[in-house]
Residue frames as a rotation matrix with the C-alpha (Angstrom) as fourth column:
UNK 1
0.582 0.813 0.000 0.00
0.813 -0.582 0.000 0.00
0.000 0.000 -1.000 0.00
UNK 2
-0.553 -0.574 0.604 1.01
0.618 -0.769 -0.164 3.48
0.558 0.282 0.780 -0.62
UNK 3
-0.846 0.115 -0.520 0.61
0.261 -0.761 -0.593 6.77
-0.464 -0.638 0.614 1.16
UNK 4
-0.420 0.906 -0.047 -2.43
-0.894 -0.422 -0.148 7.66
-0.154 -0.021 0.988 -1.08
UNK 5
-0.532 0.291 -0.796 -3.85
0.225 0.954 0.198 4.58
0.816 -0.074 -0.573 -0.32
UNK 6
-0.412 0.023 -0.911 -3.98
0.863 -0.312 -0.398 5.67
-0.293 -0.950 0.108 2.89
UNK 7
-0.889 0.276 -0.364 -5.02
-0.185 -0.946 -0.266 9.04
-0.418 -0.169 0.893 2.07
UNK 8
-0.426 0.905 -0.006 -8.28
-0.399 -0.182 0.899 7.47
0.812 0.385 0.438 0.07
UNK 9
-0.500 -0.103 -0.860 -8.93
0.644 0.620 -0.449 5.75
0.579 -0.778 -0.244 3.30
UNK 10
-0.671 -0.464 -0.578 -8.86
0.739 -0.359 -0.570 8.79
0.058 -0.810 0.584 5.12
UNK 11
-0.767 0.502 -0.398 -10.73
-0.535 -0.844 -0.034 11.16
-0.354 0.187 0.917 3.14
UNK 12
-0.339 0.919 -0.201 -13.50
-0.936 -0.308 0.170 8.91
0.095 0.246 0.965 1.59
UNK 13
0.109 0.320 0.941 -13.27
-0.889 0.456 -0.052 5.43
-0.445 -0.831 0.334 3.73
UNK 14
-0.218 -0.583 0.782 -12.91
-0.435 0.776 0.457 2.22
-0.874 -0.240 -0.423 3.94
UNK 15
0.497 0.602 0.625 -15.77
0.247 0.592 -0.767 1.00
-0.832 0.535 0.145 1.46
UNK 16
0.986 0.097 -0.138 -14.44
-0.127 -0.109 -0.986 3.57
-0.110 0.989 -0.095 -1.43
UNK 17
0.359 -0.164 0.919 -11.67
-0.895 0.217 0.388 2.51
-0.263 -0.962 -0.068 -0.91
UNK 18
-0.110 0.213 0.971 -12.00
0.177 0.965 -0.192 -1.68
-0.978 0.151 -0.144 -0.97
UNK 19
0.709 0.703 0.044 -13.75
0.156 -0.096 -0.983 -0.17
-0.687 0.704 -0.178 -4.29
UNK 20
0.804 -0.359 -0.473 -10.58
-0.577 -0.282 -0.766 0.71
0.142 0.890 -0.434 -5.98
UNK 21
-0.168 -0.940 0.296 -7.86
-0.877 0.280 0.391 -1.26
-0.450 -0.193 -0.872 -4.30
UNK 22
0.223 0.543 0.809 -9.83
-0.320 0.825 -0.466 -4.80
-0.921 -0.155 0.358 -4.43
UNK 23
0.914 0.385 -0.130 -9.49
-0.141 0.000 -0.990 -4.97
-0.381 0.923 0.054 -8.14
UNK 24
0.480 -0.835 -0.269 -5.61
-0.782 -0.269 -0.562 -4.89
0.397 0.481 -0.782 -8.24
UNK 25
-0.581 -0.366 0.727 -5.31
-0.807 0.372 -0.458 -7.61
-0.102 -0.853 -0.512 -5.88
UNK 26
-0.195 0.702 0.685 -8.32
0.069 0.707 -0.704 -10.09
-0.978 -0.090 -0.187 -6.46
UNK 27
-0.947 0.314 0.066 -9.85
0.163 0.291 0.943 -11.59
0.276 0.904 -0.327 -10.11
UNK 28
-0.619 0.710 0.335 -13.04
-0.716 -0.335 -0.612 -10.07
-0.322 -0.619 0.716 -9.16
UNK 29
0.143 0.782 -0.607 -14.65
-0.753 0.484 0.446 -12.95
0.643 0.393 0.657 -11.41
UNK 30
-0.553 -0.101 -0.827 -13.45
0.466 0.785 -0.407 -15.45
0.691 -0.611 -0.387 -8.81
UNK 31
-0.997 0.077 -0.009 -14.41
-0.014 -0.298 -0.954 -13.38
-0.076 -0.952 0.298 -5.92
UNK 32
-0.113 0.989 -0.093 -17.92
-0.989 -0.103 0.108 -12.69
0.098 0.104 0.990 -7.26
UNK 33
-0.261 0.412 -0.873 -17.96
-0.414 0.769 0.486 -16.62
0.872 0.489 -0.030 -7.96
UNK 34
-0.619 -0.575 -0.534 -16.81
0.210 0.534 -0.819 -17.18
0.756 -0.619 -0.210 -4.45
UNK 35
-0.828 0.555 -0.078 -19.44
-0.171 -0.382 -0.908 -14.86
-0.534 -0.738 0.411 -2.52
UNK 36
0.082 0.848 -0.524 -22.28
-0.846 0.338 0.414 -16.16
0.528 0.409 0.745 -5.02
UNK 37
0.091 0.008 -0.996 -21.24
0.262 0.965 0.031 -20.09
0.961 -0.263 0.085 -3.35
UNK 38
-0.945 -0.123 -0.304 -20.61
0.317 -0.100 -0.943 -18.59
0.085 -0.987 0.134 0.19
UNK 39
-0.281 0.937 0.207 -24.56
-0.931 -0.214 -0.294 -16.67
-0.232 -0.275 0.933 -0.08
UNK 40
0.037 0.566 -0.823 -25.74
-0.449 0.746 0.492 -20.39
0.893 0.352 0.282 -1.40
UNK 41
0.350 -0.230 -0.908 -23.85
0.112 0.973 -0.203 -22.81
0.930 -0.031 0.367 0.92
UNK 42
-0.901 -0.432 0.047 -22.96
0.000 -0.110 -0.994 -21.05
0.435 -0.895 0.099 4.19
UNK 43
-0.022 0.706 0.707 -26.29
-0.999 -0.039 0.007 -21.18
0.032 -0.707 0.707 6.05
UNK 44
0.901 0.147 -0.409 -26.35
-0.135 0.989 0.059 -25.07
0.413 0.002 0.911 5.12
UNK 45
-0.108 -0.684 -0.722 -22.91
-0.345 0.707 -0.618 -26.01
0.932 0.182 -0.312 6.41
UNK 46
-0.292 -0.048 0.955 -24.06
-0.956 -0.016 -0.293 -26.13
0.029 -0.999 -0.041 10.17
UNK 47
0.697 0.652 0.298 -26.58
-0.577 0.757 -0.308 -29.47
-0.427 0.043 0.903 9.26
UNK 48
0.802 -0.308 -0.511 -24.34
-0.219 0.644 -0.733 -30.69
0.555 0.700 0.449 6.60
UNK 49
-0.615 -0.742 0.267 -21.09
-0.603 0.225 -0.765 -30.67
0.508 -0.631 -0.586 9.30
UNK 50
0.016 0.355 0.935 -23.59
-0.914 0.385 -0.130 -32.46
-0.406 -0.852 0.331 11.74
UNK 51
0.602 0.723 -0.340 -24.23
-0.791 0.480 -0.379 -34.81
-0.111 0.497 0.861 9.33
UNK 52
0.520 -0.757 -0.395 -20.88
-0.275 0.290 -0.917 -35.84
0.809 0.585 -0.058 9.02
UNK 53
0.482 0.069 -0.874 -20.41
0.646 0.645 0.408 -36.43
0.592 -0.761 0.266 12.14
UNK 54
-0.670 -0.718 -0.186 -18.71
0.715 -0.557 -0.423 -32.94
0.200 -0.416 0.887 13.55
UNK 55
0.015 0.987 0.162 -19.70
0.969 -0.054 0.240 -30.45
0.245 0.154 -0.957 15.77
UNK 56
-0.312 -0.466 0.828 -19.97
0.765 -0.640 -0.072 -27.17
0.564 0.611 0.556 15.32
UNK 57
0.088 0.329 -0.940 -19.57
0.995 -0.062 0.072 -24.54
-0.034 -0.942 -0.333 17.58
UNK 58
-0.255 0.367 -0.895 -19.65
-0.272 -0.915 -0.298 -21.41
-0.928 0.167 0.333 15.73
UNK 59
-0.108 0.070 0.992 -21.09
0.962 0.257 0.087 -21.26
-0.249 0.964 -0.096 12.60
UNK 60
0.990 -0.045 -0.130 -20.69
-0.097 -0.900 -0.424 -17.33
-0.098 0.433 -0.896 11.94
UNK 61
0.137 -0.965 0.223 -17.37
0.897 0.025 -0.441 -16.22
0.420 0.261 0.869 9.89
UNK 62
0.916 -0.205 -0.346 -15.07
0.048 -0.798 0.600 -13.41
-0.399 -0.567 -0.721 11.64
UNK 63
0.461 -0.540 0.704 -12.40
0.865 0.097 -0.492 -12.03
0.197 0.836 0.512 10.31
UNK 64
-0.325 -0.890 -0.321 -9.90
0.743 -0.450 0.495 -8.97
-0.585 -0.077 0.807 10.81
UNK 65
0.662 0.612 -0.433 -10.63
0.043 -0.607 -0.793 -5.88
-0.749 0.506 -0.428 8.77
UNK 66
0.301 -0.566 -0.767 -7.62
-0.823 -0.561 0.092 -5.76
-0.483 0.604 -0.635 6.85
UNK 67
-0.365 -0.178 0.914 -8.05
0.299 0.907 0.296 -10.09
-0.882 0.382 -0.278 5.81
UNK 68
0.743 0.236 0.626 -9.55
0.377 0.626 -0.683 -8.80
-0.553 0.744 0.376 2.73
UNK 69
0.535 -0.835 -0.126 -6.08
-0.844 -0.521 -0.128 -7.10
0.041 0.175 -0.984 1.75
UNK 70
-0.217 -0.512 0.831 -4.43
-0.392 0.826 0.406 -10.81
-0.894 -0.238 -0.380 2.61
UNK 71
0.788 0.382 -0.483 -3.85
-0.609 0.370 -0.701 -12.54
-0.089 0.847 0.525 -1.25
């Protein structure tokens, strides 16, 4: 990252941001593929882990603010 990195940060936040960095860093056609199969398949994996015989003791993702900067 670079100093006006930081400075879009600063003056017009995280989101706008994410909005220009994200793109130099990620294949946004994966990502999009990836958060189309996480909205499908993450509310089912509690049942489907049970099923398998593991149990599951959180089932919400957490994360750092700066994991989506981590490629």
């Amino acid at each position: 990252m670079s100093v006006e990195d930081y400075e879009i940060i600063l003056s017009d936040g995280w989101e706008a941001f994410l909005a220009y960095f994200i793109p130099k860093v990620h294949n946004l056609e994966l990502l999009e593929r990836h958060d189309k199969w996480m909205a499908e398949n993450l509310a089912d994996m509690p049942r489907r882990y049970h099923e398998r015989g593991y149990a599951t003791l959180a089932s919400v993702a957490a994360t750092i603010p700066f994991e989506a900067l981590c490629v």
